[in-house]
mmCIF file of the N, C-alpha and C atoms, coordinates in Angstrom:
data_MODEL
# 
_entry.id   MODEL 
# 
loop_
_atom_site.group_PDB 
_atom_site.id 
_atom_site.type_symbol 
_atom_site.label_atom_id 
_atom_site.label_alt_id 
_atom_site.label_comp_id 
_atom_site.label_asym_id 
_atom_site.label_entity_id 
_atom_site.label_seq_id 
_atom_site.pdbx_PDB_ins_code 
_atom_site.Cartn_x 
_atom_site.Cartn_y 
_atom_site.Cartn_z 
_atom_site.occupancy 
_atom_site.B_iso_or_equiv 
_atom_site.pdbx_formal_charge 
_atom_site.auth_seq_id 
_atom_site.auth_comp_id 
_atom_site.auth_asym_id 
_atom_site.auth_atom_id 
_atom_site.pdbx_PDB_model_num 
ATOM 1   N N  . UNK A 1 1  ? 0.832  -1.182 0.000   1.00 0.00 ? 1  UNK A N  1 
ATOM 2   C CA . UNK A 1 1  ? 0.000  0.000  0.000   1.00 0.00 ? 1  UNK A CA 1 
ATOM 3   C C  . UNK A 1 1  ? 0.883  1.254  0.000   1.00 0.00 ? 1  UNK A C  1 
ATOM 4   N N  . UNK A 1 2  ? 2.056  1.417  0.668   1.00 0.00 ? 2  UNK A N  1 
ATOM 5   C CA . UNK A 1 2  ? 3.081  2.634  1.034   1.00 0.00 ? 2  UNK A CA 1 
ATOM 6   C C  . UNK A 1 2  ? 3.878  2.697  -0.707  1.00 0.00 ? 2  UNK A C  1 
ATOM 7   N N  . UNK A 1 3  ? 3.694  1.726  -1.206  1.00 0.00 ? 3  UNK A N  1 
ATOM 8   C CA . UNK A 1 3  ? 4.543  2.044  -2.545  1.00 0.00 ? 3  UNK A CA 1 
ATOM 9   C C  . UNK A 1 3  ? 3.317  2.526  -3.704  1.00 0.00 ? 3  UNK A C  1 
ATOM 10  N N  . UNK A 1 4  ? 2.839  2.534  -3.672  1.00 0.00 ? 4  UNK A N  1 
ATOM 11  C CA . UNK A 1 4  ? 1.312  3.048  -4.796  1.00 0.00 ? 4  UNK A CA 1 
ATOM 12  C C  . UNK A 1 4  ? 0.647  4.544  -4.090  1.00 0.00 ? 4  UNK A C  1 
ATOM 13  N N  . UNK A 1 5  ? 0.890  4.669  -2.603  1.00 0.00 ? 5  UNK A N  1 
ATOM 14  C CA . UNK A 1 5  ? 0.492  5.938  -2.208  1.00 0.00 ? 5  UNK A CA 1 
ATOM 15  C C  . UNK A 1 5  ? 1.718  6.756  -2.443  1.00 0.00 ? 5  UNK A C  1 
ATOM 16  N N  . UNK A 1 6  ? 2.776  6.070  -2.321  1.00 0.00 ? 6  UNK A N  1 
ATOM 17  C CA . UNK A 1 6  ? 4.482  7.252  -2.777  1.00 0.00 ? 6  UNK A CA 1 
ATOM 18  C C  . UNK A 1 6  ? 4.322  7.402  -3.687  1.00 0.00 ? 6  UNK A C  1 
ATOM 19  N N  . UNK A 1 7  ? 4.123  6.467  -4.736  1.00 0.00 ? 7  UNK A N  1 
ATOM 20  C CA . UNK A 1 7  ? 4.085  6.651  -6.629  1.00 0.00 ? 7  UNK A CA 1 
ATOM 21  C C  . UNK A 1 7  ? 2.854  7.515  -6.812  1.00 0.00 ? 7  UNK A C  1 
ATOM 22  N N  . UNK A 1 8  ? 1.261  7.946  -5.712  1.00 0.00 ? 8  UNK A N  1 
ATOM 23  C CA . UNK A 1 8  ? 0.565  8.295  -6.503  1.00 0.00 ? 8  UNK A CA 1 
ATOM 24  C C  . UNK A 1 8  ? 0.970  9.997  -5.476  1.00 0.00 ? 8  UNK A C  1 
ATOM 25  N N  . UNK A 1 9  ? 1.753  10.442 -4.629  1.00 0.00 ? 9  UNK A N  1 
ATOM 26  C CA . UNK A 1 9  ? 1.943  11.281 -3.809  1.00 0.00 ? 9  UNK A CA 1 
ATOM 27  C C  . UNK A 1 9  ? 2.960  11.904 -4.953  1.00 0.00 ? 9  UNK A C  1 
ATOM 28  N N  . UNK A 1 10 ? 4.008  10.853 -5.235  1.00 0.00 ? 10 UNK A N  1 
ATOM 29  C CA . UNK A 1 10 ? 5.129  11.764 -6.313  1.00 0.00 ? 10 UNK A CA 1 
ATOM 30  C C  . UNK A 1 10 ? 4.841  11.715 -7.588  1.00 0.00 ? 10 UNK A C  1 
ATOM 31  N N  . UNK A 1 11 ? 3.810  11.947 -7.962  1.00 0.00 ? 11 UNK A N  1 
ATOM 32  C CA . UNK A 1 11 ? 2.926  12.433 -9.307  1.00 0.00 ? 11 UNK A CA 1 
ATOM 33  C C  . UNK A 1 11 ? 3.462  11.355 -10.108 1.00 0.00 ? 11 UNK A C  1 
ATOM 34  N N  . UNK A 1 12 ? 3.832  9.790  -9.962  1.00 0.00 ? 12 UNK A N  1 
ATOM 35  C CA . UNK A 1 12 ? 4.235  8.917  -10.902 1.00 0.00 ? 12 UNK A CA 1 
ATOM 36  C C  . UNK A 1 12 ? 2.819  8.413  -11.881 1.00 0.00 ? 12 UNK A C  1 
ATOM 37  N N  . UNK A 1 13 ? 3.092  7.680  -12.541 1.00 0.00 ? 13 UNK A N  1 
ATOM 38  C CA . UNK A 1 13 ? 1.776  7.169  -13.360 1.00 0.00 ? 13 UNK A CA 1 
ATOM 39  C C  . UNK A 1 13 ? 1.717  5.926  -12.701 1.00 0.00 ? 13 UNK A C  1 
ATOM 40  N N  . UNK A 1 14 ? 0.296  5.231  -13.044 1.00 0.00 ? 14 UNK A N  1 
ATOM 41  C CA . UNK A 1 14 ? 0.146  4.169  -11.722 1.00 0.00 ? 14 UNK A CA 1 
ATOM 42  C C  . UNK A 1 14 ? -0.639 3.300  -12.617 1.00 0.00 ? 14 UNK A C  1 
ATOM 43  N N  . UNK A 1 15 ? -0.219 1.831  -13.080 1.00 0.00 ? 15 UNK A N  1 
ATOM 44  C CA . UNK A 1 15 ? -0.878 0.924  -14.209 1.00 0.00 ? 15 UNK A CA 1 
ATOM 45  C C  . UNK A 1 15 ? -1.559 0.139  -12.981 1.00 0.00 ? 15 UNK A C  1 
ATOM 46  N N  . UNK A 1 16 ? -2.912 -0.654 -13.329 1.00 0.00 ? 16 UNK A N  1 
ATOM 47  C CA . UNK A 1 16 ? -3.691 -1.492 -12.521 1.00 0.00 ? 16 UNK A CA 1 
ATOM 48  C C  . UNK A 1 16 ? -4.344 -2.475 -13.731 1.00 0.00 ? 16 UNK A C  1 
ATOM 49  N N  . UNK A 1 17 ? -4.578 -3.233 -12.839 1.00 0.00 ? 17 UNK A N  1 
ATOM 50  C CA . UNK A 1 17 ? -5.928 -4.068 -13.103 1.00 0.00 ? 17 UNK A CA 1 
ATOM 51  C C  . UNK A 1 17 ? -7.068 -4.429 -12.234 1.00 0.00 ? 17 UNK A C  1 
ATOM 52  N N  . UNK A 1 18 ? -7.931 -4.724 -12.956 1.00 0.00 ? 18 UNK A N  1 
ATOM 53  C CA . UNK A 1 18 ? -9.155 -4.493 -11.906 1.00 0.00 ? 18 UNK A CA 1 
ATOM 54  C C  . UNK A 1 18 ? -9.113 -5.140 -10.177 1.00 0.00 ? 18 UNK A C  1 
ATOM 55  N N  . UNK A 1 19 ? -8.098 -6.337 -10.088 1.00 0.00 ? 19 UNK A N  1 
ATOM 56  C CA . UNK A 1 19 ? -8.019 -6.687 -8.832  1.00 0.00 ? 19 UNK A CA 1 
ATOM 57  C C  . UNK A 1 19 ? -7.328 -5.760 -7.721  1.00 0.00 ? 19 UNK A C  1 
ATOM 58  N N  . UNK A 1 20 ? -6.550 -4.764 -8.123  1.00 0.00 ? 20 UNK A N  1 
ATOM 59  C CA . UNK A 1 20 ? -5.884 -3.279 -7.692  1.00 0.00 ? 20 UNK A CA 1 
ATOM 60  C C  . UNK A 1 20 ? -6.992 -2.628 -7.093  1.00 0.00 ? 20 UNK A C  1 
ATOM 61  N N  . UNK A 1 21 ? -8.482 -2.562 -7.386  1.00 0.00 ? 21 UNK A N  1 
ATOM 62  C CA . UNK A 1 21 ? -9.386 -1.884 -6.986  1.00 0.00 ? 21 UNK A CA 1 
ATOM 63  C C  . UNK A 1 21 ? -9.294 -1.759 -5.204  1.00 0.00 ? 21 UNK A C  1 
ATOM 64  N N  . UNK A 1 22 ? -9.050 -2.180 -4.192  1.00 0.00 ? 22 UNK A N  1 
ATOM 65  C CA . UNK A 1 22 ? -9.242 -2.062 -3.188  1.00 0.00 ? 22 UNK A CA 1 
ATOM 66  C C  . UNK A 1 22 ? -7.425 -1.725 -2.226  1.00 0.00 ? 22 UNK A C  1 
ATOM 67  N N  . UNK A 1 23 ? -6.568 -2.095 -2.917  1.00 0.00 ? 23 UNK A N  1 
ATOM 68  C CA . UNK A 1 23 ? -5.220 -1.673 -2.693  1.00 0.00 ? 23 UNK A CA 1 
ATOM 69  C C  . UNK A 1 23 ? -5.372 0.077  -3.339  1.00 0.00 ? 23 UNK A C  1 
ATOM 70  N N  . UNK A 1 24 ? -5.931 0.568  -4.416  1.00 0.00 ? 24 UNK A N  1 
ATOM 71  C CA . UNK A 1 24 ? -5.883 2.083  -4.797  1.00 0.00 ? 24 UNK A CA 1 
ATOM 72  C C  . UNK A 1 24 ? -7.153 2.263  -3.918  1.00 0.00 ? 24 UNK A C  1 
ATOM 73  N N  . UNK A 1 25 ? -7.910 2.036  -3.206  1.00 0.00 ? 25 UNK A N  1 
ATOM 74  C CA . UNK A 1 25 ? -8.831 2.594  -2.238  1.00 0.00 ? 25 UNK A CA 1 
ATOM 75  C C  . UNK A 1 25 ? -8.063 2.586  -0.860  1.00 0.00 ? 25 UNK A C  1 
ATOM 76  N N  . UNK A 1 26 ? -7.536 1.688  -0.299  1.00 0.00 ? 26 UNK A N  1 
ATOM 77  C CA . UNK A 1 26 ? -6.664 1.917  0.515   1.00 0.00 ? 26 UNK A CA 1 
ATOM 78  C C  . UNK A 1 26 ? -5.499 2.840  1.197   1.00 0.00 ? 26 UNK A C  1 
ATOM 79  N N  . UNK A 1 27 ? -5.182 3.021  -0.467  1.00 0.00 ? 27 UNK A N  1 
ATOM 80  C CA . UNK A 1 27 ? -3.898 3.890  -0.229  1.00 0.00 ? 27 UNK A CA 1 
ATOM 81  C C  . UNK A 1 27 ? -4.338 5.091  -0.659  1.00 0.00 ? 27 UNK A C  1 
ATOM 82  N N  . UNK A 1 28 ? -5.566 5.500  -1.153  1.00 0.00 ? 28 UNK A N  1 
ATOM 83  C CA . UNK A 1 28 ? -6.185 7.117  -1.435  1.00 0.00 ? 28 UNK A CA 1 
ATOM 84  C C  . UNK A 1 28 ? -5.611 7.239  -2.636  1.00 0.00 ? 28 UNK A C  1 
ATOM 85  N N  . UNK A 1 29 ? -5.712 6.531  -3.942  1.00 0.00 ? 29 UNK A N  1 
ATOM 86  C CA . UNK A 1 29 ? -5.288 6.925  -4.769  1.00 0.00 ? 29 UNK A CA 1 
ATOM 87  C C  . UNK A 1 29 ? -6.394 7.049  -5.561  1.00 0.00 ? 29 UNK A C  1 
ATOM 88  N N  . UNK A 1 30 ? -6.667 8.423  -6.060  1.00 0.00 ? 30 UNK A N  1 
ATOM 89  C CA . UNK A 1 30 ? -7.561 8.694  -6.782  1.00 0.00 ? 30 UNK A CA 1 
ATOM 90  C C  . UNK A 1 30 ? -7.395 8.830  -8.410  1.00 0.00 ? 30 UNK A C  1 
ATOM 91  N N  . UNK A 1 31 ? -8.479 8.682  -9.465  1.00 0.00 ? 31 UNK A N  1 
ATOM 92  C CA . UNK A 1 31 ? -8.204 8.215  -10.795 1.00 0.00 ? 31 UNK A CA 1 
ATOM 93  C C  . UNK A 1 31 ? -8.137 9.537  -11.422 1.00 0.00 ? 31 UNK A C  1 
ATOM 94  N N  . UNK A 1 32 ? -7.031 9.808  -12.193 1.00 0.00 ? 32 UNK A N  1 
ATOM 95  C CA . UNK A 1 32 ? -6.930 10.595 -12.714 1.00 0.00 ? 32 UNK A CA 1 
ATOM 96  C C  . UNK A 1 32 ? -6.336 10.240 -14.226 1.00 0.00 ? 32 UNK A C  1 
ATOM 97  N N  . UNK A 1 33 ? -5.517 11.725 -14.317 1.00 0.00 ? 33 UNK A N  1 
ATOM 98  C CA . UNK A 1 33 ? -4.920 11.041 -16.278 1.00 0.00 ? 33 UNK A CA 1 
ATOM 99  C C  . UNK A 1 33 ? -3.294 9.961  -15.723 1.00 0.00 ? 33 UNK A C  1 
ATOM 100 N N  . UNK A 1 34 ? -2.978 9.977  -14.767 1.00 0.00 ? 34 UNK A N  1 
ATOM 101 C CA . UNK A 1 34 ? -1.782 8.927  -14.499 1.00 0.00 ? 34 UNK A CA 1 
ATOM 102 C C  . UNK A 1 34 ? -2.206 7.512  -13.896 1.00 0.00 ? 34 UNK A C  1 
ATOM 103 N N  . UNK A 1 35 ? -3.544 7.901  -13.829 1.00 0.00 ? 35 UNK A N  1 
ATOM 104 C CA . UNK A 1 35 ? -3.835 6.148  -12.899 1.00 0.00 ? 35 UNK A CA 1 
ATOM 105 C C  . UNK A 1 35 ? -4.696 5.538  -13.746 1.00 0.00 ? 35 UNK A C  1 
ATOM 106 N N  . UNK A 1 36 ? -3.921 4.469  -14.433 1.00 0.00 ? 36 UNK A N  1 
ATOM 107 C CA . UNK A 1 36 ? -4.929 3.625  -16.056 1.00 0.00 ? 36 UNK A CA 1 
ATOM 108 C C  . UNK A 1 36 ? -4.724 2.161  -15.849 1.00 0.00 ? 36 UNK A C  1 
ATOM 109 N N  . UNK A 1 37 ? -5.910 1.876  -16.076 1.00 0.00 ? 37 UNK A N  1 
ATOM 110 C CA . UNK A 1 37 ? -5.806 0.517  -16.433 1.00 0.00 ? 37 UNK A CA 1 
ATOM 111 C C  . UNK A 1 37 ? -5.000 -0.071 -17.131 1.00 0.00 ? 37 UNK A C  1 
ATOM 112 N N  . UNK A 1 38 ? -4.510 -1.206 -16.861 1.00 0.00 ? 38 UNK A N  1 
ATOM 113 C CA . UNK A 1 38 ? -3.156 -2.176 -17.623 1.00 0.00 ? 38 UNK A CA 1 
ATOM 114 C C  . UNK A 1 38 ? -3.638 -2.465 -19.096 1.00 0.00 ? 38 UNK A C  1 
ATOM 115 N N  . UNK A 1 39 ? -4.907 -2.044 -19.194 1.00 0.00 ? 39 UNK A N  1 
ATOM 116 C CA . UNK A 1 39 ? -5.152 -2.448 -20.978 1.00 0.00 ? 39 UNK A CA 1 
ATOM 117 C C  . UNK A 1 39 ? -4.665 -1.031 -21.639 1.00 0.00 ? 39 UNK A C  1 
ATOM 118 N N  . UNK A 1 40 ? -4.753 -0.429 -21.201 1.00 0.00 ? 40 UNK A N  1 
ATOM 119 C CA . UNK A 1 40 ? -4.254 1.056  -21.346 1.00 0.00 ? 40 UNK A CA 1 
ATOM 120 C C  . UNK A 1 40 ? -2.990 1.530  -21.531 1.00 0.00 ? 40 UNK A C  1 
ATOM 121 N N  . UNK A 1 41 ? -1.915 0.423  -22.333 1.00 0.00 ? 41 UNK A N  1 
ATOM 122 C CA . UNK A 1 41 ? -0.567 -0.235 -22.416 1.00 0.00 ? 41 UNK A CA 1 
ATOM 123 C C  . UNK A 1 41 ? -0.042 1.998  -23.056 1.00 0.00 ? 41 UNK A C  1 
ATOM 124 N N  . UNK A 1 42 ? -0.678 1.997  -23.869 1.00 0.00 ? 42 UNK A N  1 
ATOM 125 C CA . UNK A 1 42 ? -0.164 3.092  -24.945 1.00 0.00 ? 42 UNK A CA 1 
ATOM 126 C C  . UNK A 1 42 ? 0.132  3.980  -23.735 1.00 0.00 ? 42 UNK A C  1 
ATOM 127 N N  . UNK A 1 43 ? -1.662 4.355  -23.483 1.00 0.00 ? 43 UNK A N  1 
ATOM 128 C CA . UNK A 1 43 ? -1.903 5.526  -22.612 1.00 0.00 ? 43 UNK A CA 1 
ATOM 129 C C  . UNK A 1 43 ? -0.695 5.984  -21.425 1.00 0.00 ? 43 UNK A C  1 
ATOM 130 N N  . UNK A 1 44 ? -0.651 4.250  -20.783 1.00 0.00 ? 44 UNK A N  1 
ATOM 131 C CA . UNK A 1 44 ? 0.306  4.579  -19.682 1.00 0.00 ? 44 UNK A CA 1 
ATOM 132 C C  . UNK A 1 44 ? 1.592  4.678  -19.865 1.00 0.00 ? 44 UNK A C  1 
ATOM 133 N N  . UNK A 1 45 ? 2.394  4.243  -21.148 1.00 0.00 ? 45 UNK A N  1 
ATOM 134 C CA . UNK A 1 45 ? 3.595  4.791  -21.473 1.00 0.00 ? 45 UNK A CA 1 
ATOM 135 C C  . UNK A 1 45 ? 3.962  6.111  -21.897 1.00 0.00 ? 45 UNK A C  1 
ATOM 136 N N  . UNK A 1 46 ? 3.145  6.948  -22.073 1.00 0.00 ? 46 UNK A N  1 
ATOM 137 C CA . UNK A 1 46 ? 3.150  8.300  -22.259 1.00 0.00 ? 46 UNK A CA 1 
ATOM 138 C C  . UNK A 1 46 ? 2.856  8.895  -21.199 1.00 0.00 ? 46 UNK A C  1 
ATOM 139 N N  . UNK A 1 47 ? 2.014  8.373  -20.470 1.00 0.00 ? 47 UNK A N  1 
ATOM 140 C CA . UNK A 1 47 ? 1.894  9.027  -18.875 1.00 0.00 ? 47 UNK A CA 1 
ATOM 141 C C  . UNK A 1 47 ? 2.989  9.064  -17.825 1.00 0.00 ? 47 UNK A C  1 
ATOM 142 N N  . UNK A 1 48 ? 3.703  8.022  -17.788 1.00 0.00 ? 48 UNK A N  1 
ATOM 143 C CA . UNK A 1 48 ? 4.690  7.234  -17.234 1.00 0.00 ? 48 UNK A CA 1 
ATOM 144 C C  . UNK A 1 48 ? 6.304  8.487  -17.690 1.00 0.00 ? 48 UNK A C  1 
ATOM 145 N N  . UNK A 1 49 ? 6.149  8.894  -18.877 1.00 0.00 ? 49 UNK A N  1 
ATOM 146 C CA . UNK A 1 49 ? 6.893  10.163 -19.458 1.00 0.00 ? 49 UNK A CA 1 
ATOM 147 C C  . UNK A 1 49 ? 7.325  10.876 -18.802 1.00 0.00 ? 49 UNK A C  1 
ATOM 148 N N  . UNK A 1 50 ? 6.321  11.274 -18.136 1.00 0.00 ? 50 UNK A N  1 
ATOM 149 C CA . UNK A 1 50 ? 6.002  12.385 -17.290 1.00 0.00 ? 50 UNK A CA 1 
ATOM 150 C C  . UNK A 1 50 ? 5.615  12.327 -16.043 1.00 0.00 ? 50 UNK A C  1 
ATOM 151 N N  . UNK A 1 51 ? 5.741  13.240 -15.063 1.00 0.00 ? 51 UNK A N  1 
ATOM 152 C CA . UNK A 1 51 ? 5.039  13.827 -13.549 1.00 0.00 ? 51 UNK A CA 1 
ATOM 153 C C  . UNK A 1 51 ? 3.758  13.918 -14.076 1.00 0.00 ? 51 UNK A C  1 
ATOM 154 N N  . UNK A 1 52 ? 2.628  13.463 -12.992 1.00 0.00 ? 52 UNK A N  1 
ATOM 155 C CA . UNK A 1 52 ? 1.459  14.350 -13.339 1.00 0.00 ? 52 UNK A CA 1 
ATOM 156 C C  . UNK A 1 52 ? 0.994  14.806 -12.542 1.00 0.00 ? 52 UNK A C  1 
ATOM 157 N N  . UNK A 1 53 ? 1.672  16.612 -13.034 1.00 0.00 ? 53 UNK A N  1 
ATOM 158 C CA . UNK A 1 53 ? 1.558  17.902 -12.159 1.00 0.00 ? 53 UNK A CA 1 
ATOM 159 C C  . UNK A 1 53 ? -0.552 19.027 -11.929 1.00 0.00 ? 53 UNK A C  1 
ATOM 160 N N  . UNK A 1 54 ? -1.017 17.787 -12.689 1.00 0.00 ? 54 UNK A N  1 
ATOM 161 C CA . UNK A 1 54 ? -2.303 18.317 -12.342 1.00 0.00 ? 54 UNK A CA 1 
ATOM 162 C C  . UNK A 1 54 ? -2.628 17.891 -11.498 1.00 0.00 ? 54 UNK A C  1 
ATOM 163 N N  . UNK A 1 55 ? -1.931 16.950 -10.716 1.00 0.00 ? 55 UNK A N  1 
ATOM 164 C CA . UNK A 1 55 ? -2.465 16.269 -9.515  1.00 0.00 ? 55 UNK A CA 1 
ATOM 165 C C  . UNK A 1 55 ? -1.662 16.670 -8.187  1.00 0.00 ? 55 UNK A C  1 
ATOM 166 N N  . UNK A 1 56 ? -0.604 17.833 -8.468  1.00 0.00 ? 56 UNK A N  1 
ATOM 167 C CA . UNK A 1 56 ? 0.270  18.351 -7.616  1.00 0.00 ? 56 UNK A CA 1 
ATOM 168 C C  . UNK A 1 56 ? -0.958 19.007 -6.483  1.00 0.00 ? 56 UNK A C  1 
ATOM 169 N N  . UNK A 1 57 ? -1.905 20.371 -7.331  1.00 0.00 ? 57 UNK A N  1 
ATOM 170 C CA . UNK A 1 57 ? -2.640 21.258 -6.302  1.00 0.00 ? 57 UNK A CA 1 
ATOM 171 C C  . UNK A 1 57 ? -3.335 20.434 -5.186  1.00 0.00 ? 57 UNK A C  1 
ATOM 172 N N  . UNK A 1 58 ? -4.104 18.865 -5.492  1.00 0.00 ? 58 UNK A N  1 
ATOM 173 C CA . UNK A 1 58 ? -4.515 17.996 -4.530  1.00 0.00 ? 58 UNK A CA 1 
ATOM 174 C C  . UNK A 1 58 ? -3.756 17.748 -3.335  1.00 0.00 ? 58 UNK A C  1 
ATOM 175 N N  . UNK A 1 59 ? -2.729 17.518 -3.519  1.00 0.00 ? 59 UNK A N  1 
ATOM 176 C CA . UNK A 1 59 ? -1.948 17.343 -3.092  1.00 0.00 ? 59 UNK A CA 1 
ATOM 177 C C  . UNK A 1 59 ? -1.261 17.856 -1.868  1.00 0.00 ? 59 UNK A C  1 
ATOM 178 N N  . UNK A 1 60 ? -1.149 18.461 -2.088  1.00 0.00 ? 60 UNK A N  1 
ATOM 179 C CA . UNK A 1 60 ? -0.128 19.533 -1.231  1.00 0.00 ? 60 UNK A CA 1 
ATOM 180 C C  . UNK A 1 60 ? -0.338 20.904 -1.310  1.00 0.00 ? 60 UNK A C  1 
ATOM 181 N N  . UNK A 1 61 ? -0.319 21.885 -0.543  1.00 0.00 ? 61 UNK A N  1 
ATOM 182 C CA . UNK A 1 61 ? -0.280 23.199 -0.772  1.00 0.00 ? 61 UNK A CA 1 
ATOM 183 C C  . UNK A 1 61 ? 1.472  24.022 -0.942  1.00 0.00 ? 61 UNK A C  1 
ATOM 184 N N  . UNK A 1 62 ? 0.999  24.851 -2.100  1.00 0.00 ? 62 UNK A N  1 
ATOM 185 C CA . UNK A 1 62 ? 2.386  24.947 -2.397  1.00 0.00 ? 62 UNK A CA 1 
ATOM 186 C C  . UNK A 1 62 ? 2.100  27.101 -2.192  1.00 0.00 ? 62 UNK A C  1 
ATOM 187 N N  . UNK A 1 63 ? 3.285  27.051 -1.403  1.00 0.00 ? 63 UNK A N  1 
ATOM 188 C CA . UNK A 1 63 ? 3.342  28.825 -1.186  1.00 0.00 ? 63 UNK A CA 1 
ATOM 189 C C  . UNK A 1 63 ? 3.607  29.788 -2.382  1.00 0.00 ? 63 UNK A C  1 
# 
């Protein structure tokens, strides 16, 4: 659970499959454009690219 809430805390992209459903409820990881389903092979290698900084403001408050 502490490694999927770090990956979804440090804006990483986060691949699942449907049995993941209650480990990403656990750890507060909410669905956004970095958290895709494992059929979602394309999507999440382009996500994976990148931080995803739209999910920074949730996050944390920044001064």
């Amino acid at each position: 659970m502490d490694f999927v809430a770090f990956a979804f805390a440090h804006l990483k992209a986060i691949a699942h499959d449907e049995g993941a459903a209650p480990l990403l409820k656990a750890a507060n990881v909410e669905a956004d454009a970095g958290v895709l389903p494992v059929r979602d092979a394309q999507r999440f290698i382009a996500a994976a690219g990148t931080r995803q900084w739209k999910r920074e403001p949730k996050l944390r408050l920044l001064a």
